[in-house]
N, C-alpha and C positions, 0 to 999 in steps of 0.2 A: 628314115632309117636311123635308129639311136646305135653310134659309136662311140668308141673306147672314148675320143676324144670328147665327145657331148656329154659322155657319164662325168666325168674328171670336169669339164667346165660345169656341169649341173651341182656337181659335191661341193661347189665355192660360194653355192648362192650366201650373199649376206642373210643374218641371221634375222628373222622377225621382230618384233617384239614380245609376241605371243611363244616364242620360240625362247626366252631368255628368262631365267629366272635367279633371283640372289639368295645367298647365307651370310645372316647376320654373325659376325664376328666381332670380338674385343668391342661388346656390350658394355658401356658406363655411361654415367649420368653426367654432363657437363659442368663442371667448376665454375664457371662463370653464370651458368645460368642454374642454379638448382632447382630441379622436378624437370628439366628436356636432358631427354635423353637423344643418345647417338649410336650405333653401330655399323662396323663396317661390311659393306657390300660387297659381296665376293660376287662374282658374274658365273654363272653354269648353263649351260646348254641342256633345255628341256627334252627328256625322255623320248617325250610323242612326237616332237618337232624333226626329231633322226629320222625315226621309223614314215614320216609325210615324206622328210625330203627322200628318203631312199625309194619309197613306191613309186614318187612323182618322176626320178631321173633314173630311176636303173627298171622300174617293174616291180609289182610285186612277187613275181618271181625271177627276179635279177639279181637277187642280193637275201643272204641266207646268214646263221649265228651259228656257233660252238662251243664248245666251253668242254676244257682239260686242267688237271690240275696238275702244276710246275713248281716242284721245292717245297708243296706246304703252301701252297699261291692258288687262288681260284681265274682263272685266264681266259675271256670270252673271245674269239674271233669275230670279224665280220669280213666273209665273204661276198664279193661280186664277180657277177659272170661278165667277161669280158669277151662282148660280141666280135670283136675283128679277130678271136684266134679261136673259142670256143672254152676258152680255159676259164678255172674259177682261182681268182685271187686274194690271197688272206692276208689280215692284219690283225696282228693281238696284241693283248694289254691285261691288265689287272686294275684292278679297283682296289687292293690289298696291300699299305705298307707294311706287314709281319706276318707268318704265316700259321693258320690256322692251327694249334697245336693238339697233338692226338687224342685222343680220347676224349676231349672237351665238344659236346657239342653248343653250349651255351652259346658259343659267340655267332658261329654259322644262323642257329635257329633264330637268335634277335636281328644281326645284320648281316646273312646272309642276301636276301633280297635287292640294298642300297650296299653289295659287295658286286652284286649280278650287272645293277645299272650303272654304277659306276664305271665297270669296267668295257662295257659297252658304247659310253660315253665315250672313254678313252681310245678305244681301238678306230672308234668314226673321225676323235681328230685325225687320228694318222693317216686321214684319207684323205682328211680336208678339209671335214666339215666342222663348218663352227669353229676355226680358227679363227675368227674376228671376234670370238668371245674370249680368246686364247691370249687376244693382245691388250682386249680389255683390263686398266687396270682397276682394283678393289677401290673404292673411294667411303669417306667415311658421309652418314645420312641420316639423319633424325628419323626418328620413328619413335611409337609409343612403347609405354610398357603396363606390365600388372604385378601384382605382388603375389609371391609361390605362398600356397599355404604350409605346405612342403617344410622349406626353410624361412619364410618369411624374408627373402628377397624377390627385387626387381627386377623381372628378367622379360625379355624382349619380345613384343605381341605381334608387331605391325610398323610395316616403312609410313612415318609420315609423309613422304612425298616418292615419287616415283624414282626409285635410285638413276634407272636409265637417262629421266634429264637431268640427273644431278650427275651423275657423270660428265655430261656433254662431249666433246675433240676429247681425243683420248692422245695427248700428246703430252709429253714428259715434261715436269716442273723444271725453269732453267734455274741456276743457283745463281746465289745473289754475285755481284759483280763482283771480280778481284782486283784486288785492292794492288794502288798507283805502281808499276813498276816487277809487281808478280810476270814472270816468264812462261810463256805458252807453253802448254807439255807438248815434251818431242814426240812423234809415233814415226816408227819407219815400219817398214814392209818386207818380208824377207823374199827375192827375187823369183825364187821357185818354188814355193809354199802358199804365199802371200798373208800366210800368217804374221799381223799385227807384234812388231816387238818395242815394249817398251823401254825404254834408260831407266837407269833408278832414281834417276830424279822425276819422272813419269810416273812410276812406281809409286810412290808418295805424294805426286800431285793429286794419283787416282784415291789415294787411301783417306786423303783429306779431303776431296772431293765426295766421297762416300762417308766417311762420317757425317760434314755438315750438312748433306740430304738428311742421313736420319733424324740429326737434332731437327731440322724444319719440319720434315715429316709428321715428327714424332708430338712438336709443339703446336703443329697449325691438324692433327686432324682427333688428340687428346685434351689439346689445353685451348683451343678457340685463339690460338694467335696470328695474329697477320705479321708480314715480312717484317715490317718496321718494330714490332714487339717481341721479335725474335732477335734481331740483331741488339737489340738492347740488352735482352738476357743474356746473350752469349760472350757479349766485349767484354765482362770484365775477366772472364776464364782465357781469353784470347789475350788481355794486357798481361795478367799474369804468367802465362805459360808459352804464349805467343803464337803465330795460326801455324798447328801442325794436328795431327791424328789426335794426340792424346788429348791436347785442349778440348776439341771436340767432344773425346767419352768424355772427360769427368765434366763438360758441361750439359752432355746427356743423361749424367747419373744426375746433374743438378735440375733436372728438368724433371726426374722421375720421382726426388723429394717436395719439389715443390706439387706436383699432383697432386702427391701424400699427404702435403702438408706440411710436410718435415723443413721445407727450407730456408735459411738464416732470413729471409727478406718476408716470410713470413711470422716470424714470432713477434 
């Protein structure tokens, strides 16, 4: 007999593979190697792979859609019938960040369609499903390309290799060591909230902590750098300014000329 509780554990099945699909983003050709290109892999949960798991664990008549329009918002539900009360339970979303503006049908008639899935997508996380692609992070992946006749650029055909094992452990880059005598950031906890509260000197451990993610980020999955060629770029904005936030951006702005080209160590 399928219960509330077997739907709710069925809605967690990890995702397939057949079930997962990417979007090439921040499309460029690598500096280091010219003609391999690279773009980054965003993770999405396929379409047909909702509508399997939903027959598979609720019925094909277990589980039903809707769609109301909110502020200018196009908004799909997905309902499920919930056999231990008899009740049907919704959950909505949008696939829309701005709202369709009046009299224009242009934009509904081109994307309305990947407006409808979208939002359909969305409303199945909130249920559950496919939240392992949720935690999935984007990573950057070779793939080919071809030239638009359009404008005569390069623009992205095909993953060279399968982004999923190029992803692999989906676990967060640790930052590189801190340097002899840096102070652990303090975190307390507030006793009846247990909301997280930082010092200001936490404050600025996190803000520097964050920056120098993005310079690494920014160098190891645009400029082909490994750790040790990164801390090489970065020291000398660190001797002069010394390791705080700001070092950090303008050694990120120095990271975004050298891309370009633009930077002193280039000319």
């Amino acid at each position: 007999m399928t219960t509330l509780a077997k739907i709710i554990e069925g809605l967690a099945t990890p995702t397939p593979k057949h079930g997962v699909g990417f979007i090439p983003r921040s499309f460029s050709e690598s500096t280091r190697n010219p003609g391999t290109y690279g773009a980054l892999a965003v993770p999405y949960v396929e379409n047909a792979w909702v509508r399997e798991l939903l027959d598979r664990t609720c019925g094909p008549f277990g589980w039903q859609t809707d769609t109301k329009e909110v502020a200018g918002l196009i908004c799909v539900g997905l309902g499920i019938f919930n056999p231990d009360t008899g009740e049907w339970i919704w959950k909505w979303d949008t696939g829309q960040d701005n709202p369709f503006q009046a009299g224009k049908t242009e934009p509904m008639s081109s994307s309305g369609r990947g407006v409808f899935t979208t939002s359909f997508k969305r409303a199945a996380y909130q249920w559950g499903i496919a939240n392992d692609i949720l935690r999935r992070k984007p990573i950057w992946t070779t793939c080919t390309a071809y030239k638009s006749k359009k404008d005569n650029k390069m623009k992205f055909k095909d993953w060279s290799r399968d982004p999923l094992q190029s992803n692999g452990p989906q676990t967060r880059r640790q930052p590189p060591p801190r340097p002899a005598g840096t102070a652990t950031v303090e975190r307390k906890a507030d006793q009846q909230t247990g909301e997280v509260l930082l010092s200001p000197q936490a404050e600025t451990e996190g803000k520097i902590e964050k920056m120098r993610d993005k310079c690494f980020g920014y160098a190891k999955s645009l400029l082909d750098m490994n750790d040790e060629e990164i801390a090489k770029f970065l020291q000398p904005y660190l001797d002069e300014h010394g390791e705080n936030a700001l070092a950090y951006q303008i050694a990120w702005n120095g990271l975004v000329d050298y891309r370009r080209g633009k930077h002193p160590s280039q000319e």
